[in-house]
C-alpha positions in Angstrom: 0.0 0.0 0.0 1.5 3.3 -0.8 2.2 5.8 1.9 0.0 8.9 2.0 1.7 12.4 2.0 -1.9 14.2 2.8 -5.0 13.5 4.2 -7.2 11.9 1.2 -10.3 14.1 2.2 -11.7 17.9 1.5 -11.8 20.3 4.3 -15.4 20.6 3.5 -15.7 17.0 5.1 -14.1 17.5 8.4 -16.1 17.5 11.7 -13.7 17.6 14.7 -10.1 18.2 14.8 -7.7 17.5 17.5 -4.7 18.5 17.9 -1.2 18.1 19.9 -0.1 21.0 22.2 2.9 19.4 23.0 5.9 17.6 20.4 7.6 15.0 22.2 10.0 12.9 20.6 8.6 10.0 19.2 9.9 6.9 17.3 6.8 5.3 14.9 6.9 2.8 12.7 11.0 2.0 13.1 11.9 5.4 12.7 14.3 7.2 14.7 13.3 9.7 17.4 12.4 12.6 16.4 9.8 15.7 17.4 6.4 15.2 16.5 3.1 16.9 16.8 -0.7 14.6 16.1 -3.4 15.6 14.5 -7.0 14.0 15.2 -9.3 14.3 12.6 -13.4 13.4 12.2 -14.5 13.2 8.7 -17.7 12.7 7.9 -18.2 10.6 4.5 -20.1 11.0 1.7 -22.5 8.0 2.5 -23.6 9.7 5.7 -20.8 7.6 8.0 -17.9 8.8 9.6 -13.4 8.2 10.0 -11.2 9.1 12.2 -8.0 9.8 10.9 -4.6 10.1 12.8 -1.8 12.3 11.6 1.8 12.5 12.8 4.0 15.2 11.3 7.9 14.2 12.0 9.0 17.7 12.5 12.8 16.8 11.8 12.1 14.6 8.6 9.2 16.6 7.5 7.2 13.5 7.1 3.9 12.2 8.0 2.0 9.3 9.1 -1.7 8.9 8.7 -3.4 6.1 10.3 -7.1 5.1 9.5 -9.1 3.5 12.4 -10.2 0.0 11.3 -13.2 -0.3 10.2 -12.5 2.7 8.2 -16.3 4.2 8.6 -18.7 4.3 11.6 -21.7 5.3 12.2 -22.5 8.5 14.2 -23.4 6.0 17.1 -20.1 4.8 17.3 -17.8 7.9 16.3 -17.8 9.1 20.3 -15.9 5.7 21.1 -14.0 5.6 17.7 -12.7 9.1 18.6 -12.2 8.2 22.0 -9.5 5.1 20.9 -7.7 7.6 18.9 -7.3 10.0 22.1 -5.9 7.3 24.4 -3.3 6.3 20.9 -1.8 9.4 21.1 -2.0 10.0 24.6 -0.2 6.9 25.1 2.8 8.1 22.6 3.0 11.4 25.1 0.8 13.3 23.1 -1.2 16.2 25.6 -4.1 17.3 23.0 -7.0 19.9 22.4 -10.1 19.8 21.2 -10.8 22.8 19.0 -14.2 22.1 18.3 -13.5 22.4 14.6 -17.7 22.0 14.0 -18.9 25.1 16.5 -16.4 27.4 15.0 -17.0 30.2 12.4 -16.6 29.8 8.7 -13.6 32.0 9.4 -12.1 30.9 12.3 -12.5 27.3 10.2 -10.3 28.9 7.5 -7.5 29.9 9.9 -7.5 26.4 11.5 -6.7 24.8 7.9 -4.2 27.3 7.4 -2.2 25.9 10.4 -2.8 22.3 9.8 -0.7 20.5 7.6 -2.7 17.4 6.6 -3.7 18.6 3.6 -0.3 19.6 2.7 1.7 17.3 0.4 5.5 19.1 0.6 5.9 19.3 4.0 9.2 20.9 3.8 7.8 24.2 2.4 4.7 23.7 5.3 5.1 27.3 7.0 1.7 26.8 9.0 0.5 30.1 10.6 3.2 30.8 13.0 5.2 31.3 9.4 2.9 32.9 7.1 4.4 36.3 6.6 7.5 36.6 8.5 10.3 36.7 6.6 13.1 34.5 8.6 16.6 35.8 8.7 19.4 33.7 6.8 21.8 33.7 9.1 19.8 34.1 12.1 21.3 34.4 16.0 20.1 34.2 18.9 20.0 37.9 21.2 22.6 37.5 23.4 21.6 39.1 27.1 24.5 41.1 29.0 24.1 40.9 32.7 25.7 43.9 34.5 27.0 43.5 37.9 25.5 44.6 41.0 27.8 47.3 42.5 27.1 46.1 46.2 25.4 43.7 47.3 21.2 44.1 49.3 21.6 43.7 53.0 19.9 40.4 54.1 15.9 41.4 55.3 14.5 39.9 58.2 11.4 37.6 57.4 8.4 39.6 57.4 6.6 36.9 59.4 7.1 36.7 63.5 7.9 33.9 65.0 4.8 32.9 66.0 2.9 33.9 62.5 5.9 31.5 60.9 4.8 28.7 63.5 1.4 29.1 62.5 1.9 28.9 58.8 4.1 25.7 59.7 1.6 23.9 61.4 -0.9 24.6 59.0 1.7 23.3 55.3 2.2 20.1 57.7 -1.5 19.4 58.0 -1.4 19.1 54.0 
């Protein structure tokens, strides 16, 4: 079976969309390590069924992986626990996700989602997302470099601003925790 470099659907037919706020470095499919961020995406089919697609961009390799749930459609009574299987698969790879509630959002909003997402992107390489789109990025880029400056003399050491007794009585109160 070939390998698919995009999601095989039309915006039009997505219904949810779930996505990683986190990329931790993930090995799939006999790959090395590598940083990664998933994607979780309900379609809804054109014979009134529904998929669940996964989608792992290799950030490093600028590659993807898109797993279909077996069976490949469900009906709308069994997308909630469809969905559900594809949370706890990407939660157990390390994955921390969010639900953007692709369906309850504006036609707009909708249309800067897809502009981040890169599942329907087939060169990932030139995938800027919307953290890219219109910034131009220095060639030789560095980093700003922060100077400290010494401190000419050094603060005199304050006195807790608690008494004794206030102190003791925050004590006792931490060690009933």
């Amino acid at each position: 079976m070939p390998q698919l470099k995009r999601l095989p659907v039309h915006p039009e037919q997505l219904v949810a969309v779930i996505e990683s706020v986190n990329t931790p470095m993930v090995a799939a499919e006999g790959r090395p390590l590598e940083p990664t961020k998933a994607y979780i995406l309900g379609v809804r089919n054109q014979d009134g069924t529904f998929s669940i697609y996964i989608y792992l961009h290799l950030q490093q390799s600028n590659q993807c992986l898109i797993y279909l749930h077996q069976p490949p459609a469900v009906t709308l009574e069994n997308y909630q626990n469809t969905e559900l299987e594809a949370l706890q698969f990407v939660e157990s790879m390390g994955f921390i996700v969010d639900n953007l509630n692709y369906a309850a959002l504006s036609q707009e909003q909708r249309q800067d989602v897809l502009a981040r997402l890169p599942v329907f992107t087939e060169n990932l390489a030139a995938f800027t997302g919307a953290e890219g789109a219109g910034q131009q990025q220095p060639e030789d880029s560095q980093e700003q470099i922060l100077e400290l400056e010494p401190i000419e003399q050094a603060e005199e050491r304050q006195e807790p601003s608690l008494s004794n007794f206030d102190a003791a009585r925050l004590a006792r109160l931490f060690s009933s925790f």
